[in-house]
C-alpha positions, 0 to 999 in steps of 0.5 A: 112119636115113639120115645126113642129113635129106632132107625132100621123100621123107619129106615126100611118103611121110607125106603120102600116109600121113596122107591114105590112112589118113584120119588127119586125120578127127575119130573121134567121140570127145572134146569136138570142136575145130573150126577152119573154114579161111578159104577162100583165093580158088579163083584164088589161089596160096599166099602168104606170109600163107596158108603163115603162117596155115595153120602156125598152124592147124595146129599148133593143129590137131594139139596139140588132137587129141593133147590128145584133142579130136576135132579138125576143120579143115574146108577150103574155097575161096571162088569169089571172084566178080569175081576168078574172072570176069576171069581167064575174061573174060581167057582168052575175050579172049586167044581174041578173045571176051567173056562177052556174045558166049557169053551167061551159061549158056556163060558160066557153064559155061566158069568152072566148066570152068576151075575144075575144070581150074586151080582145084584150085592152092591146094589142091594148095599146102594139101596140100604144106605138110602141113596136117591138114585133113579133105578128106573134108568140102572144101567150095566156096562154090558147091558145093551144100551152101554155095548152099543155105545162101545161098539160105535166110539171103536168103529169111529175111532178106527175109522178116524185112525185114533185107533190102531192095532200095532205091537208095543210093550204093555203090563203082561199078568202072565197068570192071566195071561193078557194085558193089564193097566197101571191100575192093576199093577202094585209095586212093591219094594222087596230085597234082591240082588244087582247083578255085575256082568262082562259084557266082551268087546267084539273085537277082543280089546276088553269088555264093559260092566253092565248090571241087572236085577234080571239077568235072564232079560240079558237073553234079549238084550239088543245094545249097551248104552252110556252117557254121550258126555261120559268121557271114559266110554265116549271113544267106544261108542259105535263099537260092538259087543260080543253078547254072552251066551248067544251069538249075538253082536249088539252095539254101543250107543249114546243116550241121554237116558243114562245116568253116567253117575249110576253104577258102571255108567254102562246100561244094558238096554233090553227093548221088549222088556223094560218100558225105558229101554223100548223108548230107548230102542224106538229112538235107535231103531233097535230090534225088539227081541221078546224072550218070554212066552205068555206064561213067562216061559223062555221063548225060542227067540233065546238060545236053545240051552233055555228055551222052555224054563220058567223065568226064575230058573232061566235066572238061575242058570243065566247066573252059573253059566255067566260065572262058570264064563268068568263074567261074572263081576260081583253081586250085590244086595239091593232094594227095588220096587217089584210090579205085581198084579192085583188080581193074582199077586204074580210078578208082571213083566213088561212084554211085547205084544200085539193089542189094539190102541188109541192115540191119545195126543189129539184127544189128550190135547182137547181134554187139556184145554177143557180144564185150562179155559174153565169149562171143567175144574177141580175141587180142590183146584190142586188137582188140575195139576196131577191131571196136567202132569198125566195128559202132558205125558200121555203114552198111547192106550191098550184098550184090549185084553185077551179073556173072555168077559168083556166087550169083544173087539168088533174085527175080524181077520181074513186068512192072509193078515187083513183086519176088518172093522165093523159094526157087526160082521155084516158091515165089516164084509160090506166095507171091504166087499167080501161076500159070505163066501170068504172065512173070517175069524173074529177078533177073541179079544175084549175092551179093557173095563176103562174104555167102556168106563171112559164112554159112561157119562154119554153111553148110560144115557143112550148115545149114540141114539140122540135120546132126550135123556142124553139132550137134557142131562149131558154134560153132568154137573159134577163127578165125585171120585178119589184121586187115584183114578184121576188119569185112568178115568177123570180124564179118559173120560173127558178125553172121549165126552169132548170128541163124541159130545163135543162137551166135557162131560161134567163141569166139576171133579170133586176130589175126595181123599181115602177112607183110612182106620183110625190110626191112619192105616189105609184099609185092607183084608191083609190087615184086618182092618176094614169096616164094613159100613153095614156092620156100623148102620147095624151093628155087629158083636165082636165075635162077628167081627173078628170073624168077618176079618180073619175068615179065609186067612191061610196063616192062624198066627196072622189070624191070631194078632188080627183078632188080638187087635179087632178085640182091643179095639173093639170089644163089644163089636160096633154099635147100631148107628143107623144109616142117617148117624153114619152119612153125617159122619162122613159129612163131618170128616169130609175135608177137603183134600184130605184123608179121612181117619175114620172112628165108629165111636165117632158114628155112634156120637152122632147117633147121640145127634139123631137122639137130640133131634128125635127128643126135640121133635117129641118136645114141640110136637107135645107143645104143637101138635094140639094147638099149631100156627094161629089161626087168622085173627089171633094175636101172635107175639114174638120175644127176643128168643123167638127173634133171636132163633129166627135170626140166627137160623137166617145165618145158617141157611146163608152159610150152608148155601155158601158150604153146598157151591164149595162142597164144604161138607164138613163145614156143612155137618158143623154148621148144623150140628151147632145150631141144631144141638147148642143153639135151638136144642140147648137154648132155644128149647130152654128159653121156650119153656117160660113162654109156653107156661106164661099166662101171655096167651100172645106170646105162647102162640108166637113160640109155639109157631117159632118152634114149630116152624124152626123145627121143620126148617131144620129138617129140610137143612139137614135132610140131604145128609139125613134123609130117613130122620128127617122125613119120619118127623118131617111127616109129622112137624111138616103139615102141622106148619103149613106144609104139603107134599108127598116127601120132605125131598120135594120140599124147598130147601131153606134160603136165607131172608136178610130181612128177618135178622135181628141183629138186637135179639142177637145181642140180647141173647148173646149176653143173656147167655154169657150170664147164665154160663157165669152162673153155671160156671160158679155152680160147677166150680163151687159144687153147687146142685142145680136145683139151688136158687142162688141169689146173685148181685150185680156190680159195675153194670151199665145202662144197657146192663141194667135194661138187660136185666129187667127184660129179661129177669124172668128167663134169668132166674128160671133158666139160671135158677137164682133169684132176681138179680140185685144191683150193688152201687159204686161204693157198696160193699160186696158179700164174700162171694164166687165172681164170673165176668161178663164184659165189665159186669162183674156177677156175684154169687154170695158163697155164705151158707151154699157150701161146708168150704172145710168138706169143698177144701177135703173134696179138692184136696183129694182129687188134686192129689190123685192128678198128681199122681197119675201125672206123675206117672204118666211123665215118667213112662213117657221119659222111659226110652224103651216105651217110646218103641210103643205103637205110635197111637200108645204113644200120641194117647198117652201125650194127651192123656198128659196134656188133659192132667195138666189142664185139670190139675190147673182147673182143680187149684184155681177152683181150691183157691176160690174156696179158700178165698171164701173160706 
């Protein structure tokens, strides 16, 4: 093995390995464990979210494929409609052209170009992080397996009237120009105005205050309603209103809705403009009246005076006109929540329009049901209640969008209004018994991306063809996602798996929290503080970096602080970690239900991680590689380190088992880490070394054998989180301890054996450990160097102590480097010495001749006196008033700055008391 770990050419050498040999294919054989990949936008990169998700499939992956499942993590990316459109509109503008200049099938063409050509990024990035998903069976929401299945669940929806076409109000981007989800929608606060209108009685008796923060939505304005029990309005309810600026007379009605304790009491309800007063309209059959174009424009459904402005200038004059009336009450400033497209920032109206549905409440209750009876459950189980929340609420589903890129809509329209649904349009014809002779125009709307999303556990498997792909490895075993989709996908999902499969389509949701920055700031290219995770597997300079965060910015000042920061943070840009050291951290900080604070320092520590593995691996095979398993015959004895480590290990494969079914992967990461660096490296390889240097030819092969056959253990432990190191050495280790195959993946993963834990070499160890930390522990405080044999007297030992002692005299002095231990008797009189305890055995280093106590006594003086200082100063910045308004990491940083003086500072005088005490 070369001397130190390099991890990208063995990463990229057992990539290709896996891929070429088909490794990652299910065999066949075994009960199936399927996992179908929530499919990454084919637009997108990989982000952090992606890089931790992927980590935790995989490693799910890879533990239940050595378990002997036949293991299937299906790939796929999601063609993401609106996104995939505008990055092609923005090209095609870029060249001084838009997708209506090439009409839809140029169009059409020059997306599915682009995807071919630039598409494949986040594939490639899959691929890089070593994720051991099946690419023979890759599947692509548009690709023609996944559109049939589209094409089927529509024209069996429509034909089971679970699908409609009817006019309601959705989300309108009216940059985009068509519907958009909740998902799509960020609602921002932002300071605005309330506004305070007159509304005249119809009859000229007075009037009633209403208030908007849209006037020009008054336009469309169809009745006021108040509080039923408001006592000040209950004697004009059923009355009308004269409508301001239009010759319109609209009613006053009573609605629960209202909060009398809100304003005026008084609410103008608006039903094609706001999502609460169209429920309110439905309820009181009041007409819907759409004021906006598309664009956002002013509809000739208004009055002529502000037909064709653009909604913010029609405001504007809806306000003068209103004052000029004498209507205008009062205005006052006011904070709100602002809806606004993701995709192009623009302020989304609430509009009335036509689109296709899918009634929801029948399929909304089987999916309820699924998680409430077990077949389906949450990890962690708190999430069964955002679920519940949003199926015991559903609204019917938009399911069309009007672009171009996309499933289109299977309909088409007679000349006078009929709709015709269809597999195609032959069968469309057929259905309604129209010959070729009558003209029909196809529907141009396409499928909202979640309804082909929602289809994705079954259609990437080949429904509605009963495929053996689809009998073997539906319903999927669990499904990883964030919290944030948990309606949009999770449960649509569930919704149509139970109605087309007759299963739910996974039995359990693992839900994961965000990736944030260190700070806990959420992640995003306007704060410049996103981390590529391939810039953490590889590295990347500073200048690199603020580069990569600041490029496209339009403001320089931004730019300015976004680089100010990158470089304070990191100066010496992000350090090569590799693929392995970045999985197990996001192992390490999966918590569950949490969010993730994530530090690329704490990526390049575990680096430090693969290093150990790596040196230990060099040193069992330097011991082994010669000389392995005994052969038959020759005599193998094993000492209490060897049954010590054997049994310890036993512990550790029961507790992984047990983290794996709770998907307790940080548990998982800690768990391994301690035993693999503390115990087998720390420890263990220690103790091997006076065996394998002993004359006792016995107990040299019984060590050998331990180390070798540990080593291998604890590469198939931890390959499912670190899959690179662990093949590279396992290649190595693996054949030298009796093993055969192709790839450590196929191995059987580590299954605890009661019968080989000793609980007595346990304990001796334990205690022998507790003795040489003592004697570390002295050396440390007393300055010692490690190479001083120290002689060490024993006082108030017990039998146990004693036998203790001389089994193991041997490991004691060589690992401790002192020489044999000598027993004081009851009365016998102690030399002057530093003491550490172990249970009641009191272990005594004679102090006499090891240290100058006057040069230790100068030595802590002065380290004592420079703490104090800086605390000093540490407490007096902190009681500064002004220094508190110092960024809240500042602040916390230097908190436990303090903390870590104070600490020290009482370790420094404990350790000058027992030198003066000897001195």
């Amino acid at each position: 093995m070369d001397k130190a770990f390099e991890p990208r050419a063995l990463e990229a050498k057992w990539r290709a390995y896996w891929e070429d040999k088909g490794l990652y294919a299910p065999r066949g054989e075994g009960t199936p464990h399927t996992i179908v990949i929530p499919p990454p936008n084919v637009t997108g990169t990989l982000h952090m979210g992606h890089a931790f998700q992927h980590s935790i499939m995989d490693a799910i992956t890879r533990y239940q494929r050595m378990r002997g499942r036949d293991a299937l993590w299906l790939p796929g990316t999601d063609h993401a409609g609106i996104a995939t459109q505008m990055v092609v509109e923005r090209r095609l503008e870029a060249e001084g052209q838009s997708r209506h200049d090439l009409g839809r099938e140029a169009f059409l063409e020059a997306v599915w170009e682009w995807k071919a050509n630039s598409g494949g990024t986040i594939t490639h990035q899959i691929r890089r992080m070593g994720n051991s998903v099946d690419w023979s069976r890759e599947r692509f929401t548009m690709d023609e397996t996944c559109s049939r299945a589209v094409t089927e669940a529509f024209v069996r929806l429509y034909e089971e009237d679970l699908i409609y076409r009817g006019t309601r109000l959705v989300n309108w981007d009216p940059v985009l120009q068509t519907a958009i989800s909740d998902l799509e929608v960020e609602s921002r606060e932002e300071k605005g105005h309330l506004w305070h209108f007159r509304y005249p009685l119809a009859d000229g008796s007075g009037h009633l205050t209403v208030a908007t923060t849209r006037p020009e939505t008054m336009l469309g304005d169809t009745a006021v309603a108040v509080h039923p029990e408001d006592a000040r309005f209950q004697h004009l309810i059923g009355r009308e209103l004269r409508l301001p600026l239009t010759d319109r007379i609209i009613p006053i009605i009573a609605d629960d809705y209202v909060d009398a304790e809100f304003g005026s009491g008084c609410v103008k309800i608006t039903p094609a403009h706001d999502f609460n007063d169209y429920a309110m309209g439905v309820r009181h059959g009041l007409p819907q009246i759409n004021i906006l174009t598309p664009d956002a424009r002013i509809s000739d459904q208004a009055p002529a005076a502000y037909v064709g402005l653009d909604r913010l200038a029609a405001r504007e004059r809806v306000v003068a006109d209103m004052e000029a009336l004498g209507l205008l009450e009062r205005v006052d400033d006011h904070t709100l929540m602002v809806p606004h497209g993701d995709r192009t920032d623009a302020v989304v109206e609430p509009y009335l329009t036509e689109q296709w549905f899918v009634r929801t409440q029948p399929l909304a209750e089987r999916a309820l049901a699924a998680v409430e009876d077990g077949r389906m459950r949450f990890v962690p189980g708190n999430w069964i209640n955002t679920y519940r929340h949003w199926l015991n609420n559903i609204e019917d589903w938009c399911i069309s969008r009007q672009i171009w890129w996309g499933h289109r809509v299977p309909a088409w329209y007679t000349e006078d209004g009929r709709v015709l649904v269809g597999r195609d349009e032959e069968e469309a014809r057929r259905k309604a018994g129209l010959d070729a002779s009558t003209p029909l125009r196809r529907d141009t709307d396409v499928f909202d991306t979640w309804f082909s999303s929602a289809l994705w556990p079954f259609s990437t498997l080949g429904w509605p063809e009963q495929t053996t792909d689809l009998q073997r490895h539906y319903p999927g075993d669990v499904l990883v996602t964030g919290f944030d989709i948990i309606f949009f996908w999770v449960a649509r999902m569930a919704m149509m798996g139970l109605h087309f499969m007759d299963d739910v389509p996974f039995r359990d949701v693992y839900i994961t929290g965000l990736v944030r920055d260190s700070d806990g700031a959420k992640m995003s290219k306007s704060k410049g503080n996103v981390i590529d995770p391939l810039d953490i597997v590889e590295g990347i300079s500073a200048d690199d970096l603020v580069a990569k965060r600041t490029g496209g910015l339009m403001q320089p000042q931004k730019a300015k602080a976004i680089e100010k920061a990158t470089r304070a943070a990191y100066p010496d840009g992000l350090h090569e970690t590799g693929v392995d050291a970045l999985r197990f951290t996001f192992c390490a900080l999966a918590s569950t239900g949490r969010d993730i604070r994530f530090d690329p320092k704490r990526a390049e520590g575990y680096r430090n991680f693969c290093n150990k593995i790596w040196n230990a691996a060099r040193f069992v095979l330097m011991h082994c590689e010669s000389e392995a398993l005994p052969e038959a015959g020759q005599a193998a004895t094993l000492s209490a380190a060897d049954h010590w480590i054997i049994s310890r290990l036993q512990r550790v494969e029961a507790e992984i088992e047990q983290h794996f079914q709770d998907y307790r992967f940080d548990l998982i990461a800690q768990t391994l880490y301690h035993f693999v660096w503390h115990e087998y490296c720390d420890w263990y390889v220690e103790l091997s070394k006076p065996a394998l240097s002993g004359r006792d030819v016995a107990a040299q092969r019984g060590t050998r054998t331990t180390l070798l056959r540990v080593l291998e253990t604890i590469l198939r432990l931890l390959h499912p989180i670190m899959p690179f190191i662990t093949e590279e050495i396992w290649q190595r280790i693996g054949p030298l301890a009796g093993k055969q195959g192709d790839s450590i993946m196929h191995q059987p993963y580590p299954r605890a054996q009661q019968d080989k834990i000793h609980a007595e070499a346990e304990a001796d160890i334990e205690w022998l450990q507790g003795f040489i930390v003592g004697i570390r522990n002295i050396r440390g405080e007393m300055n010692l160097a490690p190479s001083t044999v120290l002689p060490v007297y024993l006082r108030d030992a017990s039998q146990q102590d004693v036998e203790r002692v001389r089994r193991m005299q041997s490991l004691i002095t060589a690992l401790a480097r002192t020489e044999a231990p000598l027993f004081l008797e009851q009365n016998e009189e102690a030399p002057q010495a530093a003491t550490a305890l172990l249970g009641d055995l009191k272990i005594l280093v004679p102090m006499k001749g090891l240290i100058d106590t006057e040069a230790e006594l100068a030595r802590l003086d002065k380290r004592i006196g420079k703490c104090e200082r800086e605390l000093a100063g540490l407490e007096q910045r902190l009681a500064n008033p002004s220094f508190a308004k110092a960024p809240e990491h500042v602040v916390a940083g230097a908190r436990q700055r303090r903390d870590q003086l104070h600490d020290d500072l009482a370790a420094l005088r404990e350790q000058r008391q027992k030198v003066a005490e000897i001195a």
